[in-house]
N, C-alpha and C positions, 0 to 999 in steps of 0.2 A: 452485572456479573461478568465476571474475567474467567478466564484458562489459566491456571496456574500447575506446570512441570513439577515434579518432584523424582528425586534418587534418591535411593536407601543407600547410605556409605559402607552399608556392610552385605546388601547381598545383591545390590546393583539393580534392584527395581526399581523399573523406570514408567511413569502413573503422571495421568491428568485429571484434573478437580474442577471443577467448575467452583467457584468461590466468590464472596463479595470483596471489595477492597479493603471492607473495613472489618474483616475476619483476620483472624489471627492464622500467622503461618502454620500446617500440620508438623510437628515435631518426630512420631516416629510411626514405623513403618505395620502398615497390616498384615503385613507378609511373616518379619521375623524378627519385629518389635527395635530393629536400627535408628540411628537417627535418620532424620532424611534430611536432605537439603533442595531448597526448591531453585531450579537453574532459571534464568533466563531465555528466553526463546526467540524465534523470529514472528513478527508478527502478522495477522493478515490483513493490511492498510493498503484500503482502495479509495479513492478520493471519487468520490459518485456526485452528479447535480453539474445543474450551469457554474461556471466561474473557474474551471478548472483550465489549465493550459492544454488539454485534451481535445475536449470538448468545444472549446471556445476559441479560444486566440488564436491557433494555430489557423483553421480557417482564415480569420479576420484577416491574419499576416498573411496570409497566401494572397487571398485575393489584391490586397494592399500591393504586396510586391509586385503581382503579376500586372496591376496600373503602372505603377513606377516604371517598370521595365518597360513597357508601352510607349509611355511620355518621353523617355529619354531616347526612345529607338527614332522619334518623331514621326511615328506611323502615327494617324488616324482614324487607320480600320478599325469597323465593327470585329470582333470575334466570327460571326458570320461571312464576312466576304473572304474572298482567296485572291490570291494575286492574280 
């Protein structure tokens, strides 16, 4: 089931529906029988679970660079020790 917007072109009701995809668009208005048109909207896409660059990689790279930068300073040190 989707969110689907609608406006009445004639007296600017503006309504959401809960719907399946495979439902036909509502054509007119409960309010004051207009046509309606169903707009387009923004959606709410959250990308959830391992595999995401959120979650995951960014970590991975962090730590990845902070070796890199290590190797190439040619320290040795543990994390632990101080100068």
């Amino acid at each position: 089931m989707a969110i689907y917007e609608y406006e009445c072109l004639k007296c600017g009701h503006h309504f959401e529906v809960w719907q399946k995809i495979t439902e036909d668009p509502l054509k007119t208005c409960e309010k004051c029988g207009g046509e309606l048109r169903r707009l387009i909207g923004q959606t709410g896409f959250i990308l959830k679970g391992t595999g995401w660059y959120v979650t995951d990689y960014a970590r991975k790279e962090k730590s990845s660079d902070n070796k890199k930068d290590a190797q190439s300073d040619g320290s040795s040190k543990s994390s632990g020790e101080s100068d």
